[in-house]
N, C-alpha and C positions, 0 to 999 in steps of 0.2 A: 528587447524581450525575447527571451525563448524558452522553451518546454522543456521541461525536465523531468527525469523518475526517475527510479532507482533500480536495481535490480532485479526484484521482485515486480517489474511492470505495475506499479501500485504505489502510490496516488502520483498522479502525471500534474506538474505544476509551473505559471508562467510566471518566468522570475528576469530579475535584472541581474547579468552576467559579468561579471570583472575577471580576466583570465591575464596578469600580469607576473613578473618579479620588480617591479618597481615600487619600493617603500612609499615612496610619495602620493605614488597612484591609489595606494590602497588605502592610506591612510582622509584623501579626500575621495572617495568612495566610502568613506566608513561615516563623514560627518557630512554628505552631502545631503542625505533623507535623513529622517527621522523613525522611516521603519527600520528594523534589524534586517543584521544579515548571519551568515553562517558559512563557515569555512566549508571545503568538499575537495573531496581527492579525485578521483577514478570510480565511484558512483557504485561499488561493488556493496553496500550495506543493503539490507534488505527491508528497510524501514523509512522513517521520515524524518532520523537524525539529520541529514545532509541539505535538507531541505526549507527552506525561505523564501521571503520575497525576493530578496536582493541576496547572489551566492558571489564569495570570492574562493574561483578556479584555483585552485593549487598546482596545477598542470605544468606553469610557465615555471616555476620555483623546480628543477629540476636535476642540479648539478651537485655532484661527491664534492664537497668544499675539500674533505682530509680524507688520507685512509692510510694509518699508519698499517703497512702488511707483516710488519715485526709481531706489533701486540696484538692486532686487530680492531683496534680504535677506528671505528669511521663518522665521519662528521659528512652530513646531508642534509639538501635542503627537502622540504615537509612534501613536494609534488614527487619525489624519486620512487619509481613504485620498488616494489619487492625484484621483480620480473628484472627490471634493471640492475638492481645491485646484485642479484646473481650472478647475473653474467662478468660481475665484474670482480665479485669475491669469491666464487668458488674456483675460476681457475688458479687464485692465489694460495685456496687451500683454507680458505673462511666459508663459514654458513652461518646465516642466524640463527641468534639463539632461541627465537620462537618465532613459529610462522603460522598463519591461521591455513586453509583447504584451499584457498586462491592466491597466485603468486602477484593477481593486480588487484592490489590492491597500493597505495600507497605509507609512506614512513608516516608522515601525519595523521594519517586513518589511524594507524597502528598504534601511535599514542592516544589520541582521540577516544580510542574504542578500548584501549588497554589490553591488545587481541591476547589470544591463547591460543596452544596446540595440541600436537597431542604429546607433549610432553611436560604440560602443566602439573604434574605431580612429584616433574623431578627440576624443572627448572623456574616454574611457576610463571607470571606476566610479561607482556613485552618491556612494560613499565619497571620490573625489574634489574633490566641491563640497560636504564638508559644513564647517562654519566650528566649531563644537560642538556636542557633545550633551549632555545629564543621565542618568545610567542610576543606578536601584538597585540596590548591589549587595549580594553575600550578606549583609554583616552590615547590612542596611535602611537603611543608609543614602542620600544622594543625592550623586553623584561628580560633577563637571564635567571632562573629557575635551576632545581634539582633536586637530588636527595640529600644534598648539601647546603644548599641555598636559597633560600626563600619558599620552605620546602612543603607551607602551606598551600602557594600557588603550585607548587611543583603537582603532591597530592589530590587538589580540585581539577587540573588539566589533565592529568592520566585519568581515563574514563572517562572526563566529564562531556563526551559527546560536542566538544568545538564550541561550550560556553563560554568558554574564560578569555578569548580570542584565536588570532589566526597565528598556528604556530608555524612558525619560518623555519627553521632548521634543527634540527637532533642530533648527537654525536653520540653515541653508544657503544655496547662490546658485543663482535661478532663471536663466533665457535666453531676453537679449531678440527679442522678434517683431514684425511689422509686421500681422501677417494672422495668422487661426485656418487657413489652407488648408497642401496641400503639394502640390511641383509635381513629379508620379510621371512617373518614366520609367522602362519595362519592356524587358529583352534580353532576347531569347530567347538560350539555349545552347545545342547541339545535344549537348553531352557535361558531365562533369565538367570535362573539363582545358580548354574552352570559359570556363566560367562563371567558374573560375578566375581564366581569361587574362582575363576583365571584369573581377572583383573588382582587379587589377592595374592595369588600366587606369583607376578611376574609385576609387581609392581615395582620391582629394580632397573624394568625396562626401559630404557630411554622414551622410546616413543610408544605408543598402544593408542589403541582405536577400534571401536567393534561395531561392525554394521550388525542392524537388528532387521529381522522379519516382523516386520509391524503386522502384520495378516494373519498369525499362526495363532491357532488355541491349543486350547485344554494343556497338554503337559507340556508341548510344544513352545509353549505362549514366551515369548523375549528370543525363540533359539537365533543363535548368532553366529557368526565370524569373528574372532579377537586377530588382529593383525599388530602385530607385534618387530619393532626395526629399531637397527642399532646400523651407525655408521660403521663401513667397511675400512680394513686397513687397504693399501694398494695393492698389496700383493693378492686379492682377494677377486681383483676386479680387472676387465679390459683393459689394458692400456690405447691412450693416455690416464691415468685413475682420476684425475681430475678433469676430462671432457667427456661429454656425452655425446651420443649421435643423433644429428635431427633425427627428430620424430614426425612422421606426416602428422597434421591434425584434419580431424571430422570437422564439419559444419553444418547447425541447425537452419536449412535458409528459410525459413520462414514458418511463423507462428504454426503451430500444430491444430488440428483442430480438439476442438472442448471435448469430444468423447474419446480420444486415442486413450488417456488415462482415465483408466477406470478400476475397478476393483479385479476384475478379472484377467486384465493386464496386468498387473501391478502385480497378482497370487503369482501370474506364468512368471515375470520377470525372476520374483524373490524365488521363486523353485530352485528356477537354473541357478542363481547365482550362490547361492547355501550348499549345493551339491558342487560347484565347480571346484573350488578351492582343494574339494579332498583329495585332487589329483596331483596336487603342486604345493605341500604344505609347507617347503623351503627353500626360497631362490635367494637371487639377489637383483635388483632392479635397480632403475637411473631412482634419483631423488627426486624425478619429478614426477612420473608413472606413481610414487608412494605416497609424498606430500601433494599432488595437485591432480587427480585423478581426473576431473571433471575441465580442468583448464585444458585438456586434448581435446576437447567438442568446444566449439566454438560458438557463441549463440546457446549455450546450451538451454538458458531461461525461458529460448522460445516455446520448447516441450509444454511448458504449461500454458500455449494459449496465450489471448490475445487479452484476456482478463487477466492474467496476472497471476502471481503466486506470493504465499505469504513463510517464511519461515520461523517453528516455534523452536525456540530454543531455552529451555532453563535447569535449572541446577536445585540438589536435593540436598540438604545435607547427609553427612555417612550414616547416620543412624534409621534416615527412614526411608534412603534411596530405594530399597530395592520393595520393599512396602507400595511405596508411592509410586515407582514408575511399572509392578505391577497393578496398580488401581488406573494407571494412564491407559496400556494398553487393553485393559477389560474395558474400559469407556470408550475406548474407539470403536472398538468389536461391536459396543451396545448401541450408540450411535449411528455407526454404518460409516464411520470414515477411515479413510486407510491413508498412511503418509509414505511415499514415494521412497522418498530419502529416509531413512532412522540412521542413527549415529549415536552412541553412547561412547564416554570419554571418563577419566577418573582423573578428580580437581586432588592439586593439594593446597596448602594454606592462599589464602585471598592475596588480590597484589596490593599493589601501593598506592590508588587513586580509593579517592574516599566512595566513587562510585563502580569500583570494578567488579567484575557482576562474577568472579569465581570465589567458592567457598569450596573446604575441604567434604569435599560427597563426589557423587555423580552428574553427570550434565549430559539432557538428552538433547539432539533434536531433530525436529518432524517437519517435515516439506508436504504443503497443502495447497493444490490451488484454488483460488479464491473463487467462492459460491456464495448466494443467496444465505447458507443453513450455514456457512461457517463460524463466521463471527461469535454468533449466540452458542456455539458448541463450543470455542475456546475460552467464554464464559466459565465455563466449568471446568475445563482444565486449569483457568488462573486461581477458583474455589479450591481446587485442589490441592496445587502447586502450594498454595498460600497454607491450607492445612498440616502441613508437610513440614511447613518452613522454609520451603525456596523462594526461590526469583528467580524474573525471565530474563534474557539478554537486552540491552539498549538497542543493539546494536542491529541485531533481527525485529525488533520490536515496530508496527507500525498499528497498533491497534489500543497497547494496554491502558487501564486509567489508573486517574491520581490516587487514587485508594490504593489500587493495586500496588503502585508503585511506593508509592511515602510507608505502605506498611510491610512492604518487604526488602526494601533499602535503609538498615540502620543508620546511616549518614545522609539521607538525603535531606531532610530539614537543616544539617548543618549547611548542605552543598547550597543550600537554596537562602538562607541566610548571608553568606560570603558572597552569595550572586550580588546581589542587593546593596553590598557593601564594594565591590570590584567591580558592579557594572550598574551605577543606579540609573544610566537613562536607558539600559535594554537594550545598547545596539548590538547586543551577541543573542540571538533567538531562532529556535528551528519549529517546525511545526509537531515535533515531537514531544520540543521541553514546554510547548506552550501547553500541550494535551494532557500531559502528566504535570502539571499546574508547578515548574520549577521558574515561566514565565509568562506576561500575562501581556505580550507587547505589541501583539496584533493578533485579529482572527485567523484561522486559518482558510486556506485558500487552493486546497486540493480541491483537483476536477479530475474524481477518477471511477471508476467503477463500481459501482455504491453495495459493500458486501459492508452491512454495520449487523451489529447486534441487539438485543431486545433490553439488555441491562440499562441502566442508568446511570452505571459508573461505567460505563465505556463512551470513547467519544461517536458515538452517532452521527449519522449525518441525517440534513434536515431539507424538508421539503415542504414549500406552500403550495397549498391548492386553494383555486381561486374559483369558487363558483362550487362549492363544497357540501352544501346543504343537503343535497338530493340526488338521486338518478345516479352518473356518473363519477361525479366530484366525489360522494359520497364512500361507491366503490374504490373509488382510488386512492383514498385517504384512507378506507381499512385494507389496502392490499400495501401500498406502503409502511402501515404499522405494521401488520402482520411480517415486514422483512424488517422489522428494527429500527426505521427509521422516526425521527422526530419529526412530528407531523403537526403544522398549522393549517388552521381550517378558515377560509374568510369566504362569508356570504352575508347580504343583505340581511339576512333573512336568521337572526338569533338563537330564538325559540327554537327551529331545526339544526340550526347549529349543534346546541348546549345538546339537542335531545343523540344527534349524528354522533359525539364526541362522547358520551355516555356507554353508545351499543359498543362502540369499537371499546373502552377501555372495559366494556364486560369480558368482550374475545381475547385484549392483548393485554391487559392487566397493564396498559401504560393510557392516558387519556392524551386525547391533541388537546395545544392551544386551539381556542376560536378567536376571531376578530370580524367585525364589522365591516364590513367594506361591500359599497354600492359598485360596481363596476363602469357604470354609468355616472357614476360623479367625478368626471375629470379632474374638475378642481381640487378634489379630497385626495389626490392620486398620490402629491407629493409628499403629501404630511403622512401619509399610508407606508411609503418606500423609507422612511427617517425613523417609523418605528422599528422596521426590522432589523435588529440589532442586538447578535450577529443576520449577515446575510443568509438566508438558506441557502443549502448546495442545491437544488431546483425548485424551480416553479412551473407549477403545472396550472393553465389558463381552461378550464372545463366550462367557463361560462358560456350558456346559449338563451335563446329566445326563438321559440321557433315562432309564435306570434299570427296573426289571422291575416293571412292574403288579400283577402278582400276589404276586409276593413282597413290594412293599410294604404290599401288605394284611393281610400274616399278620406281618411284621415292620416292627420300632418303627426299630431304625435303618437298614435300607434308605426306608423313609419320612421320617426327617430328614435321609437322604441328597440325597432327591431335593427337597426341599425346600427346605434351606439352599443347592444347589448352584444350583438355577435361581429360588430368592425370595431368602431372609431375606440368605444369606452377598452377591447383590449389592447387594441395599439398601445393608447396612450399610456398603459397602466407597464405593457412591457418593455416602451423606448427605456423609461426610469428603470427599468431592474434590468437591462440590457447592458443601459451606462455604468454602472454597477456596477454589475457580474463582469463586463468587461476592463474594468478599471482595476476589479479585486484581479481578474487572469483567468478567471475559471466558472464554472459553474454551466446549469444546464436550463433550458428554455423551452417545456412541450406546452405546444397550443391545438386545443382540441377545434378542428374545422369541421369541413363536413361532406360528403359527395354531392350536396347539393349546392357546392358551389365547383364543380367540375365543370356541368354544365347549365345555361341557361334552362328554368321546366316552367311553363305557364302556372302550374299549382303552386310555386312558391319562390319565385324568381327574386323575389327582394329580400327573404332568407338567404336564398342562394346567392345573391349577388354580394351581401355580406360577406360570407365563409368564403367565394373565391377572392376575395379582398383580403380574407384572413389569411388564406394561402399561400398567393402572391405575397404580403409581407413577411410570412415566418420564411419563405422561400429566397427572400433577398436581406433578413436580417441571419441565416444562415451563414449565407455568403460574405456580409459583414465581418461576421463575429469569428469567424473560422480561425483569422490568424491572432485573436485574442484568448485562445485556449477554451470558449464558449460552444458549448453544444445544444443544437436548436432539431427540437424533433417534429416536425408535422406530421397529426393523428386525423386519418378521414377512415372517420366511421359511417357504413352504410346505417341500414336499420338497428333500433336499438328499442329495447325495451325498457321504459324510462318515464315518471312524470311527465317530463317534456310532451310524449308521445302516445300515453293514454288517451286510447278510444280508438287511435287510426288501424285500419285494419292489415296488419303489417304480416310479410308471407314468411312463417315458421322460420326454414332452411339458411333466406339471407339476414335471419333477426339474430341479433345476439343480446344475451343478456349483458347488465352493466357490469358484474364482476368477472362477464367471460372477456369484454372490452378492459376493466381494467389490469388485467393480467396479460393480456398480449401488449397495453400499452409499458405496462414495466419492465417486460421480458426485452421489449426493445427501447428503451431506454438503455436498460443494462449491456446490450449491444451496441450500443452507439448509433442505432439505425435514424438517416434523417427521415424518411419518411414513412407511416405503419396505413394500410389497410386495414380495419376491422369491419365484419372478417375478411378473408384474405381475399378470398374471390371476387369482392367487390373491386379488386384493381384491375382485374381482364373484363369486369362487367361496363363499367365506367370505361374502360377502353375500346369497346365496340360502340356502345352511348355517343364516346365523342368521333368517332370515326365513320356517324349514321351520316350522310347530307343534310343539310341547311334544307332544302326545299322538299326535304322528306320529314327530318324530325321535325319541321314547324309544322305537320299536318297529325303530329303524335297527341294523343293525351296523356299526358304524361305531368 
C-alpha cells in the first residue's frame, strides 16, 4: 500500500500499486481483487480521475516502439511522457500536434483526457491525430482500436478518463517544424469584450491564449494579455534552430504557508504582470518558456499550501461565452474570491471521444486553493456554467456531481451504458467515475482535507458524531453542517437527538441523520459499525460522563458508569471503525478526552482516570494507524460550558463555550493536528500542573 494524490494535493489516497510493463503481470493484478482499479500516468491531473483502490503505474511502459522521422508517425508506449518525446522529436524537426500547459504529463493521460491546447481552434484534440491505440481491456485482453477500427471503443477511450481499460501504446502524427523557437506576440486588452474582439480578430493563429486579471472591476473587469505564437522558420532563430539552451529552473521547496496567497497579493502580482508585457510585445522564445511556463518552477503546487488546491476549468458555448464568463467574474468579485491563475482559450469544434470536454466557445480556467467557503461557492459557478450550456473539465474536476455531469455531457448516458456492456464486473473504476455516478463499484476512500459543499448534489463528505445529543457533540455536529458536510448524529438519548437535528436543519437547510447508539453497549457496537454503510470520512467520539465522585466510591455501578462511558464503551466502539477506516486506507478518528486525565485530582480522579486511559489510547492507536492513511486527533478540553457541567462554578477566562470548542476542534482537524488544547492555554497550564511534585500536589485541593 501507498499514498497517493494528485496535483492539486487533494484527496490523498491508500491504494494497491502495480508499476510494471509485463502483460502477464497486469493482467493478474486485474483479476486478482474484486475491487477496481485505474490506469495513472505522472499524476499531473488535478482531480480524482487517476485515483482507486488498486492503481496500474504506467511509468514502466516507457519506450518509442517506432518513429518514422520521414512522415513523423510515432508509435509509443502509454507511460512515455510529453518531456521525453521532446527531447527526442524536436531535434528531428517534429513537435506535437497538441500539447496541454505541462510537458509531464504522459501519452496515455493524453488520450485518456483527450487533452487540448492552445491551439484547439486550428487543430482541435489530441484524439484527433491519433492513427491507433492498444488498450487492455476488462477481460486482459489486448484490443487494437481507432478511427478506423473498432471505432466505437476507439470513441469511448479518447476522454473516457481510463474506463475502458489500461491503454499500452499509441502511434500517432507528430508536426512538422523548422526551429525549436516561437515567435510571441502579446495584446494587451483593456476589458473582456476587448480580448474577445482579439481572439476574433486573429483566430488564424496558430496558438493563442490570454491570461485574465480575475481581480479588476467595473470597465476593467476580464482586462487581459492575448499571447499569440506561430512557429519560427530557422532563419528566424539562434542557431542550432532546433536546440535550445538549458534553462536554470526555480524551485518551490516546501509548502507555502495559507496566507502568502491572498487577495492582495494576488491585485500586486496581476498589476505587474498586465503592465509588463507593454514593454516586449514581440519577441521570439524557446518553445518551452511559451508552451510550459510554469514547468521552469519546480514544485510549483507547493504555493498553494499544504491543503491543497483545486482547478476550475469549463467551456461556454460561442454564443453565451462572453455573457457567462462576465456573470463568472462578477460572482467572484461578489463572493470575495480571487483565482491566482485565469487562462481563457478559444475551442473549435469538439474531438472524437464521446466524452471530450471541448465544444466550439470559450474555456476558462481558475486556480483556487482549497477552503472551508469553497466548495459551496463553485456550487454556483456549476448553476451557472450549466445556465449557459457548458461544462467543466474531467480532467480538473475533483468535486462535481452526477446532475451536474449527466446534464451537461450529451453522451454521457451513452458512455455509461457501453460501460456496462465492456466492463460488467467494474474492474475499471476511479473515485471520480464512482462520484459522477458512471460507476457504482466501491465507496470511495479519500482521506484528504475536508473542503465539501452544502448542496446535495455534490459529493460531500461525511462525519459521525458519537455522543451528539447535547453540549459539545451537539456544537460539533452544527459546525460540521455548517461546512457542508453530511452529518450523523448517534446518542442514547432520541428525543434530543430528533429535536438537535431539527435546530441545525433550521440554520443549514440540510438535516443530519440520527441513530440510536448506547455507547455503553459494547455488544450493540458491532451491529452499529454494519450499519454505516457507506463508511463516514470521520468520526468524532464526544461522549463523556462526568458522573459523582463520591458516590462512585461507595457504589459499583455508578463506577462502571463512569468508566465504560468515558474508557472502555469508546474504545471498544473505535477499535471497529479503526479496523475499518483502516482496511478502507483512509479516514479520520477525533476523540474528545479531557485535562482531567492529565493528571491524577482527588475531586474526580475516576473521571480522570478514564480520559487519561482515553488518551493513552488515541495516542497509540495514532501510531497504529499512521501508516494506514488514518488520521487520529486527540481533543483535551479544559473547562467547558456544557450540560455535562451545569452548576460547577467554572472561572470565565479558562471556560469556553461548546461552539468556541467546536470550532477550534474543526479548524484542527482541517489541519491535520494530532493533538488540540481547548482553549489553548490549557496546554502550558496543564504543563506546570504536571511538573508540580508528588509530595506537594498531594497536599493541593484540587
Amino acid at each position: 500500500m501507498k499514498s497517493v494524490t494528485n496535483w492539486g494535493n487533494h484527496p490523498v489516497v491508500r491504494v494497491d500499486w502495480l508499476e510494471t510493463d509485463r502483460l502477464d503481470a497486469m493482467q493478474r493484478f486485474l483479476v486478482a481483487d474484486h475491487t477496481p482499479a485505474i490506469a495513472r500516468g505522472l499524476g499531473r491531473c488535478y482531480g480524482d480521475s487517476s485515483l482507486s483502490p488498486r492503481i496500474f503505474s504506467s511509468l514502466a511502459m516507457h519506450r518509442v516502439l517506432a518513429f518514422d522521422k520521414d512522415t513523423g508517425q510515432i508509435t509509443c508506449e502509454a507511460g512515455v511522457s510529453f518531456d521525453q518525446l521532446l527531447r527526442i522529436i524536436v531535434p528531428e524537426g517534429w513537435f506535437l500536434p497538441v500539447t496541454p500547459g505541462t510537458k509531464f504529463i504522459t501519452v496515455g493521460g493524453a488520450v485518456a483526457s483527450d487533452i487540448h491546447g492552445k491551439n484547439h481552434h486550428i487543430e482541435g484534440s489530441f484524439s484527433q491525430h491519433i492513427h491507433a491505440l492498444d488498450l487492455m481491456g476488462p477481460d486482459g485482453r489486448i484490443h487494437t482500436c481507432g478511427p478506423e477500427k473498432q471505432t466505437e471503443l476507439f470513441r469511448m477511450t479518447c476522454g473516457g478518463m481510463g474506463l475502458t481499460g489500461v491503454i499500452m501504446c499509441v502511434t500517432f502524427q507528430l508536426k512538422k517544424i523548422s526551429s525549436a523557437y516561437i515567435a510571441q506576440r502579446n495584446l494587451v486588452a483593456r476589458n473582456l469584450e476587448e480580448v474577445m474582439a482579439l481572439f476574433e480578430t486573429h483566430k488564424e493563429a496558430t496558438y493563442s491564449v490570454a491570461w485574465i486579471d480575475g481581480l479588476a472591476k467595473g470597465k476593467a473587469l476580464g482586462r487581459s494579455i492575448l499571447m499569440l505564437g506561430e512557429h519560427t522558420d530557422a532563419a528566424s532563430c539562434p542557431p542550432p534552430p532546433l536546440q535550445l539552451k538549458p534553462s536554470r529552473k526555480l524551485t518551490v521547496p516546501f509548502h507555502f504557508p495559507g496566507f502568502v496567497l491572498n487577495r492582495f497579493s494576488m491585485q500586486a502580482f496581476n498589476a505587474v504582470y498586465y503592465r509588463q508585457p507593454k514593454r516586449r510585445s514581440t519577441f521570439t522564445t524557446g518553445y518551452e518558456s511559451f508552451f510550459y511556463p510554469l514547468d521552469g518552477i519546480l514544485h510549483w503546487n507547493r504555493i498553494y499550501g499544504k491543503r491543497g488546491f483545486t482547478q476550475y476549468q469549463l467551456v461556454l458555448p460561442m454564443a453565451s461565452s462572453e455573457e457567462g464568463i462576465t456573470e463568472i467574474f462578477r460572482l467572484l468579485q461578489k463572493e470575495g474570491f480571487g483565482s491566482f491563475l485565469s487562462v481563457l482559450k478559444l475551442f473549435g469544434k469538439g474531438g472524437s471521444g464521446i466524452l471530450s470536454f471541448p465544444m466550439e466557445g470559450y474555456t476558462l480556467t481558475l486556480d483556487f486553493p482549497l477552503s472551508d467557503r469553497l466548495y459551496p461557492f463553485l456550487n454556483k459557478l456549476d448553476d451557472l456554467v450549466l445556465r449557459h450550456g457548458g461544462r467543466l473539465y474531467l480532467t480538473k474536476d475533483v468535486r462535481m456531481s452526477a446532475v451536474t455531469f449527466f446534464t451537461s455531457y450529451p453522451g454521457a448516458a451513452s458512455f455509461k451504458t457501453f460501460l456496462k456492456q465492456w466492463d460488467p464486473e467494474g474492474r475499471f473504476a476511479s473515485l471520480q467515475s464512482n462520484r459522477i455516478g458512471l460507476t457504482t463499484s466501491f465507496s470511495p476512500s479519500s482521506e484528504a482535507s475536508a473542503h465539501t459543499s452544502g448542496s446535495s448534489m455534490t459529493n460531500k463528505k461525511s462525519v459521525l458524531i458519537l455522543g451528539a445529543s447535547e453540549g459539545l457533540g451537539k456544537a460539533l455536529a452544527l459546525r460540521y453542517a455548517r461546512a457542508g458536510w453530511n452529518v450523523r448524529m448517534a446518542s442514547r438519548r432520541i428525543e434530543q437527538l430528533e429535536n438537535a437535528a431539527k435546530n441545525i436543519e433550521t440554520e443549514t437547510s440540510v438535516r443530519p441523520s440520527v441513530q440510536v447508539l448506547d455507547v455503553t453497549d459494547i455488544g450493540a457496537h458491532e451491529a452499529f459499525v454494519n450499519t454505516l454503510n457507506p463508511l463516514p470520512d470521520a468520526v468524532i467520539c464526544s461522549a463523556g460522563y462526568l458522573g459523582n465522585q463520591d458516590l462512585g466510591m461507595r457504589d459499583e455501578e455508578e463506577c462502571d458508569r463512569i468508566l465504560q462511558t468515558n474508557f472502555t464503551g469508546p474504545v471498544s466502539l473505535l477499535n471497529k471503525l479503526a479496523a475499518a477506516f483502516a482496511k478502507r486506507g483512509s479516514g479520520a478518528i477525533i476523540g474528545v478526552s479531557s485535562v482531567a486525565g492529565e493528571r491524577g485530582r482527588q475531586s474526580n480522579y475516576l473521571y480522570g482516570s478514564a480520559k487519561a486511559g482515553f488518551t493513552a489510547y488515541l495516542s497509540g492507536l495514532r501510531n497504529r494507524l499512521q501508516p494506514d492513511g488514518v488520521h487520529v486527533l486527540t481533543v483535551i478540553p479544559g473547562f467547558m460550558r456544557t450540560p455535562m457541567t451545569e452548576g460547577l462554578p467554572l472561572p470565565g477566562p479558562l471556560t469556553a463555550s461548546a461552539d468556541r470548542a467546536a470550532d477550534d476542534i474543526y479548524r484542527a482537524h482541517q489541519k491535520g493536528r494530532n493533538v488540540l488544547y481547548t482553549l489553548w492555554m490549557w496546554r502550558w497550564i496543564m504543563w506546570i500542573i504536571r511538573t508540580i511534585p508528588e509530595n506537594v500536589f498531594k497536599k493541593l485541593k484540587l
